[in-house]
C-alpha positions as CSV (number, residue, x, y, z in Angstrom):
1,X,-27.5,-37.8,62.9
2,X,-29.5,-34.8,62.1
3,X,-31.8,-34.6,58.7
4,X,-30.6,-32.3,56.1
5,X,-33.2,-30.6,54.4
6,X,-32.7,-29.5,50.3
7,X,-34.8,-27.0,48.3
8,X,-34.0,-24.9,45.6
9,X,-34.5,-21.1,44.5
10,X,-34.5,-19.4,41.1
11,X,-33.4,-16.2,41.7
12,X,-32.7,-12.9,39.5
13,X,-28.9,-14.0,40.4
14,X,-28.9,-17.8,39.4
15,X,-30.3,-21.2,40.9
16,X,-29.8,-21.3,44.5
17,X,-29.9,-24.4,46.6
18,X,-30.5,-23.9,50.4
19,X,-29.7,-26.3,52.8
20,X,-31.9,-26.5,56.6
21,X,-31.9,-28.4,59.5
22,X,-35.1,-29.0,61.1
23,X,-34.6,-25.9,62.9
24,X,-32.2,-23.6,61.1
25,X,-30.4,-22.7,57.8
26,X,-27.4,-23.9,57.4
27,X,-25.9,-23.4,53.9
28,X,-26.7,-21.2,50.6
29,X,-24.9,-22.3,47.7
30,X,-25.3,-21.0,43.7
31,X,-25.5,-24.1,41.2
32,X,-26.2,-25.1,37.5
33,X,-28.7,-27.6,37.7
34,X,-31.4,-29.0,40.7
35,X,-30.8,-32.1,42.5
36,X,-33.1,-34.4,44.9
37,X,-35.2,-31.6,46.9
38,X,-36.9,-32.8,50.5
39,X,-37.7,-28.8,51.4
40,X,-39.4,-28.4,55.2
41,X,-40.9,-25.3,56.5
42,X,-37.6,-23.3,56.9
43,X,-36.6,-23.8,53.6
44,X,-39.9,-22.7,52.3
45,X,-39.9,-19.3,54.7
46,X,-36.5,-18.8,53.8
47,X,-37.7,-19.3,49.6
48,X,-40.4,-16.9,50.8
49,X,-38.2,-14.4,52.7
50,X,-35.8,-14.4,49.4
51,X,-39.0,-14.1,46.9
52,X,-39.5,-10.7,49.0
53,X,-35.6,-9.8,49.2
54,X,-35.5,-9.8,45.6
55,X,-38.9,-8.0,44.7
56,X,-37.4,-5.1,47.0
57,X,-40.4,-6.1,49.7
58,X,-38.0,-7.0,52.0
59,X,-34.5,-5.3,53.7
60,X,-33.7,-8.0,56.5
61,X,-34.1,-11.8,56.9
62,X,-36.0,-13.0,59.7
63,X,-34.7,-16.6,59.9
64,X,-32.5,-18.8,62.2
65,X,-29.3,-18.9,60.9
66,X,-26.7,-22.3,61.8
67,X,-23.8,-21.8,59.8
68,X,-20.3,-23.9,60.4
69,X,-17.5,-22.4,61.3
70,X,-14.4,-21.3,63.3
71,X,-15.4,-18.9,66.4
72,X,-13.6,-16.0,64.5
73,X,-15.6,-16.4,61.3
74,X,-18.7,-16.4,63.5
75,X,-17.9,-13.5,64.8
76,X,-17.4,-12.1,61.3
77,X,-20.6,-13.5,60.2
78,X,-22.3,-11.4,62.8
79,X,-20.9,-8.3,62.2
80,X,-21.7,-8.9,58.9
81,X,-25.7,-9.3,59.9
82,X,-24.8,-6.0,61.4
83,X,-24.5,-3.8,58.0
84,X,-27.7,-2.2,57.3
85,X,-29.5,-2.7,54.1
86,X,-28.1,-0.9,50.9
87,X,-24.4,0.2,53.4
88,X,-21.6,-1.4,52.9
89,X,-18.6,-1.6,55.1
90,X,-14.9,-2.0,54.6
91,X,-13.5,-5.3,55.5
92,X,-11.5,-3.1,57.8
93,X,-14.4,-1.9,59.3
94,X,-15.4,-5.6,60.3
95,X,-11.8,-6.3,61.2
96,X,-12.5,-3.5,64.0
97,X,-15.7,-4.9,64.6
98,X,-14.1,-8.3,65.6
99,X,-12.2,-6.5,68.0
100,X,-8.7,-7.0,65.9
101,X,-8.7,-4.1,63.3
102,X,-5.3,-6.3,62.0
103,X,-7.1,-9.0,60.9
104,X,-8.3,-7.4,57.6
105,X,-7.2,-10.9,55.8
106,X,-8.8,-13.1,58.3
107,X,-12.2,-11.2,57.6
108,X,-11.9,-11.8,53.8
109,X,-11.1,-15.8,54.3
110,X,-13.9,-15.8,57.0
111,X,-15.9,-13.6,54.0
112,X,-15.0,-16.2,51.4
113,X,-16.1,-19.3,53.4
114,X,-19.5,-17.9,54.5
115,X,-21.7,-20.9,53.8
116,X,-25.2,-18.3,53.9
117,X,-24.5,-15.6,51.3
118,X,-27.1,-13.3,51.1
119,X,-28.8,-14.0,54.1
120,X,-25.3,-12.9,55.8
121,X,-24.4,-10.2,53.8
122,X,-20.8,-10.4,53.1
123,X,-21.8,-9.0,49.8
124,X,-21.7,-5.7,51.9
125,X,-18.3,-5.7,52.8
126,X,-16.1,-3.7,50.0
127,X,-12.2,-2.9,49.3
128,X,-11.2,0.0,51.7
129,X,-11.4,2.5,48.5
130,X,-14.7,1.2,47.9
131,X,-14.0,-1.1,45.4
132,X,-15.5,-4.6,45.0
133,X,-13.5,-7.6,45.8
134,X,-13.9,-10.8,45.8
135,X,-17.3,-12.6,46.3
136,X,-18.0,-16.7,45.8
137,X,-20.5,-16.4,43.4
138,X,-18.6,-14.4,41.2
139,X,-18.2,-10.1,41.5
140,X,-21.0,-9.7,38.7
141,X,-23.5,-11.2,41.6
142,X,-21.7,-8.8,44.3
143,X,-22.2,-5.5,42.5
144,X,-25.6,-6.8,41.4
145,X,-26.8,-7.3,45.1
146,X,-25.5,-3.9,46.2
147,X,-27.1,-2.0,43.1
148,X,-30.2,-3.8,44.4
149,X,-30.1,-2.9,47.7
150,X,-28.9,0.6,46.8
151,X,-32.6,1.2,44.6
152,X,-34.1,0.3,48.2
């Protein structure tokens, strides 16, 4: 069985706690308090890469990503790593993306279980009259990333 690696981030947004393999992230979560930490190098490049994200040094991650999932919500996920810095996209616009422009719903359920927020931006995608719906760690946090990313 594979080591799970646990470090945690402070950010502008709350306590994060990131989860690695020895190769790859594999899960961002927002919590209340710090647990048992046994952070390897990808966690501390991806606390790093974050540090930079939130000081506005940096506009894209540069990690390996190992999130767990269905085939369709890694397909969403993608498409999601698609949206450029500070754009959003309607989650008809990923729908399309996917190939099935129908399966608005789909995207938002594949949006709501994305075990990497942030790092895949599903805090990009937006109601089709541009108006922000749901987000895990609450819609304060959404519209706070994308005023972030908006300043540039």
């Amino acid at each position: 069985m594979e080591q799970v690696f646990r470090g945690y981030y402070q950010s502008p947004i709350g306590l994060m706690e990131i989860q690695a393999s020895d190769k790859a992230i594999t899960a961002i979560r927002f919590c209340e308090e710090r647990g048992a930490e046994n952070p390897n190098a990808v966690i501390r490049e991806c606390i790093t890469q974050l540090d930079e994200y939130f000081s506005g040094k940096r506009k894209d991650f540069q990690l390996n990503l190992a999130p767990k999932g269905s085939a369709f919500s890694r397909k969403v996920w993608g498409a999601l790593c698609s949206i450029p810095f500070g754009e959003t996209r309607s989650y008809q616009q990923i729908a399309a993306a996917t190939g099935n422009e129908k399966a608005c719903r789909a995207v938002g359920n594949a949006n709501r279980n994305n075990p990497i927020p942030i790092l895949i931006p599903c805090h990009r995608v937006i109601g089709k009259g541009g108006t922000l719906t749901g987000y895990n760690g609450g819609l304060w946090r959404k519209e706070w990333l994308l005023k972030h990313e908006a300043r540039g």
